[in-house]
N, C-alpha and C positions, 0 to 999 in steps of 0.2 A: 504494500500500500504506500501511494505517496504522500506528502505532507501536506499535499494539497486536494486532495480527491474533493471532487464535488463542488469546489470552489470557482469562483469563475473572475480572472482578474483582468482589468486594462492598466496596459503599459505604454505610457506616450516616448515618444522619441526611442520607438523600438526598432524601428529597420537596422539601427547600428549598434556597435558600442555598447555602453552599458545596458541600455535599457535592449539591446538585443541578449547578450548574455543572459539577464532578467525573464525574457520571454521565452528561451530556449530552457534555463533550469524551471521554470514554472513550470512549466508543460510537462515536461520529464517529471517531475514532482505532482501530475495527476491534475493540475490545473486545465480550464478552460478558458486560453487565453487572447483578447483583443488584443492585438500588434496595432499602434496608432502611431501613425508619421504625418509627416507632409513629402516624404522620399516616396512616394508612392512605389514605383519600378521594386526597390530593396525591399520595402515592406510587403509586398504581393508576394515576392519570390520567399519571404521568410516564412510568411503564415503558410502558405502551401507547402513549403518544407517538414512545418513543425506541425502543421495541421488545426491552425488556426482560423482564426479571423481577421482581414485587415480593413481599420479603417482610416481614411484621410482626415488627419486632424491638426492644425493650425491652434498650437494652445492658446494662442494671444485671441481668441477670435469667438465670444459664445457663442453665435450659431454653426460653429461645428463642433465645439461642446455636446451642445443640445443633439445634433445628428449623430455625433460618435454614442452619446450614453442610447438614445435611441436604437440603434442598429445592435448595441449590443444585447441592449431587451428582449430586441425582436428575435435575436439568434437565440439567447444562453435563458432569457425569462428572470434573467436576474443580475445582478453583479455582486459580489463579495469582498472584490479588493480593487484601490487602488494606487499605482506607484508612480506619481510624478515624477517624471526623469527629464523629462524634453528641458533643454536649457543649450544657451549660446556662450561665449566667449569673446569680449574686446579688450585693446591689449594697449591702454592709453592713462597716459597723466591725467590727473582731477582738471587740472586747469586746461588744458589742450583735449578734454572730450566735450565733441561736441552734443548741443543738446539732443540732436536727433537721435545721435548713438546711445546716448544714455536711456531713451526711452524706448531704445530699439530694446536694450537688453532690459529693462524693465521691464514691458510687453510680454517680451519671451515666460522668463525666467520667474520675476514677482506674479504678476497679474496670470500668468500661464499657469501657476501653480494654485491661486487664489480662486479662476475660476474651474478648476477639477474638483477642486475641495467643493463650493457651490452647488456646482451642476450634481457632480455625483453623490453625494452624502446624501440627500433626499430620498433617490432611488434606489440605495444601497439596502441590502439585508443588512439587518441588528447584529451585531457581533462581526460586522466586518472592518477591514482594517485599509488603513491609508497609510502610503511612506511614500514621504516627499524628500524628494534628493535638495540637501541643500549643499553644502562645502567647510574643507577646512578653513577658509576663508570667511564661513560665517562665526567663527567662533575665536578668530583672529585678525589682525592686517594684513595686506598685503599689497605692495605697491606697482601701477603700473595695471592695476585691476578695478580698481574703484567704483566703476559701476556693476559690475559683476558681484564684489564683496558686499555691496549694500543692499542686493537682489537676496541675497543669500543672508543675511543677517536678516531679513524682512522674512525669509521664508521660515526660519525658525518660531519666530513670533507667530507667524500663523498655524506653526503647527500647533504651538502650547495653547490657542486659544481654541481650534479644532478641537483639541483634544477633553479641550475642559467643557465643552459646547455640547461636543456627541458622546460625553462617558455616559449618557445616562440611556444609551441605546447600545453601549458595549461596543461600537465601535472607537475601535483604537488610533491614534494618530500619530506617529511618530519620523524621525528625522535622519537620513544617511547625511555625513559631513565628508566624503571620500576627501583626501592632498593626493597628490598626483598619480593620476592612472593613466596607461597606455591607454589612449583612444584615441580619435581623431581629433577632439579637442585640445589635447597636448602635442599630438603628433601629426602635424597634419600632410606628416607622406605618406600617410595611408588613403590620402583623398587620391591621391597622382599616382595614376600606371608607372610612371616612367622615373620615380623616387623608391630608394632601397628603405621599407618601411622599417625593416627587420635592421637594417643598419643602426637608422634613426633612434631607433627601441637600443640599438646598445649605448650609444651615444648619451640619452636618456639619460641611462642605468649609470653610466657615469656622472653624469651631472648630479644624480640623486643621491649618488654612492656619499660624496660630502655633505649631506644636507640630511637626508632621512636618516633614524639610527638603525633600520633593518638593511637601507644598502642598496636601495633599488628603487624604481617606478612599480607602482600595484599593477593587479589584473582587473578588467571588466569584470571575470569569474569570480572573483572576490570580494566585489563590492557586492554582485549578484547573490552571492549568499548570503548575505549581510541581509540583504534586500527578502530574502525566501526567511530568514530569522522572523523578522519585523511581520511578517505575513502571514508564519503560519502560528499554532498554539504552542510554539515552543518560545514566544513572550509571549503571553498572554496576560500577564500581571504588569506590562511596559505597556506604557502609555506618555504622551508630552514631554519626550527626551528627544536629546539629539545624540548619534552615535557616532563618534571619530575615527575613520578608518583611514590611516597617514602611515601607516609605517612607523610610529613615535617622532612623528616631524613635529607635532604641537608639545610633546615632551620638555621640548627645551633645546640649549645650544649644549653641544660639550665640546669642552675649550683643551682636553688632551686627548 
C-alpha cells in the first residue's frame, strides 16, 4: 500500500523540476494526481507517462484556478491535497528592480500561492493537506534576490494563517523552505540542448561544496519527499510550520 492511496493531489509547476519529482513520487505512492503547468507540451507528456491528469494553469490568474480545481472535480470527485510549487526567479538589486519585475515575481510566487490556498481549500475534503513551497530565503537574507525573498517571507505568513483558519476542518497547512537544488531555476542548462547540464550540476556542487555544510547542491527527489512527508499521515500532528531543507546552509558560517 502507498502513503497515499485514495488521495487525490494537485501539483502546480509540475511539468519540471521539483514539483515534477512531487508528481512522479505521488503517484508511485498510490496518489491520484493533477500535473498543472503552463509548459503545456512537458506536462501532457508527464501525466500520460505517470498516468495522470494535466491541466493548464497560470497560478497568477483565478480563472484558471477556478478551471484547474474544476476539471479536477470532474475527473477525481474530489481533491485531498495541495502543493504549491509553481514559482519564478529574478536575479537583481533592490534598487535597480524594476517595478514590473517585482510584481512579475509577486504575481507568480505570492499571489500564485494565495490564490490555490482560496480556490482550493473550499472544495477540498476535511482532513486534507496543503504545502506551499516557500525558501531558504524566506527565513533569511539574501542579496541580489529581493523580490523573490519577500514573495517567500509573505508565503510563510500565509501559510500560518491557513493553517490556523482551516484546523478546525483538519486540514493541515504547512511550508517547504528548500536552499539550493539542482533545477532549472538554479541551473538553467538544463533549459539548452546544446549546455552540458551535468557539467553545470558539478560546477554547482563546487560552489556549494564552501557554502552548505553537507557539500553539495540538493535533489528535486529530496525536496519531493519532504513534500510526500507534509502530505501524507506521517505529520499528521504538523500543522503552521515551515520546514528547512539546505543542506545546514541556515546552520551558520564555520570559520575553520
Amino acid at each position: 500500500m502507498g502513503k497515499l492511496d485514495g488521495r487525490v493531489i494537485l501539483v502546480t509547476g509540475a511539468a519540471r523540476g521539483q514539483g515534477e519529482q512531487e508528481a512522479r513520487l505521488f503517484r508511485a505512492e498510490g496518489a491520484e494526481v493533477v500535473v498543472a503547468d503552463v509548459l503545456d507540451d512537458q506536462g501532457e507528456d508527464l501525466a500520460k507517462e505517470i498516468g495522470a491528469r494535466y491541466v493548464h494553469l497560470d497560478v497568477g490568474r483565478e480563472s484558471d484556478w477556478q478551471a484547474a480545481v474544476s476539471a479536477a472535480m470532474d475527473t477525481y470527485g474530489r481533491i485531498d491535497g495541495l502543493v504549491n510549487n509553481a514559482g519564478i526567479l529574478r536575479f537583481n538589486s533592490l534598487v535597480d528592480t524594476p517595478l514590473d519585475e517585482f510584481m512579475q515575481v509577486v504575481q507568480v510566487n505570492q499571489v500564485g500561492c494565495f490564490l490555490g490556498v482560496r480556490t482550493v481549500a473550499p472544495r477540498m475534503a476535511d482532513g486534507g493537506t496543503i504545502v506551499n513551497t516557500a525558501s531558504y530565503t524566506a527565513v533569511t537574507g539574501m542579496a541580489a534576490v529581493g523580490a523573490y525573498a519577500a514573495t517567500k517571507h509573505a508565503i510563510l505568513g500565509l501559510t500560518r494563517v491557513a493553517a490556523l483558519e482551516l484546523a478546525q476542518r483538519h486540514i493541515r497547512v504547512n511550508a517547504m523552505c528548500p536552499g539550493a537544488i539542482d533545477t532549472a531555476m538554479s541551473n538553467p542548462a538544463q533549459l539548452d540542448p546544446a549546455a552540458d547540464a551535468e557539467a553545470m550540476s558539478q560546477a554547482l556542487d563546487g560552489l556549494y561544496r564552501k557554502l552548505v555544510p553537507l557539500g553539495r547542491i540538493g535533489k528535486p527527489e529530496e525536496v519531493a519527499k519532504l513534500a510526500l512527508f507534509l502530505t501524507s499521515d506521517d505529520s499528521s500532528y504538523i500543522t503552521g510550520q515551515p520546514f528547512v531543507i539546505d543542506g545546514g546552509w541556515l546552520a551558520g558560517v564555520a570559520v575553520v
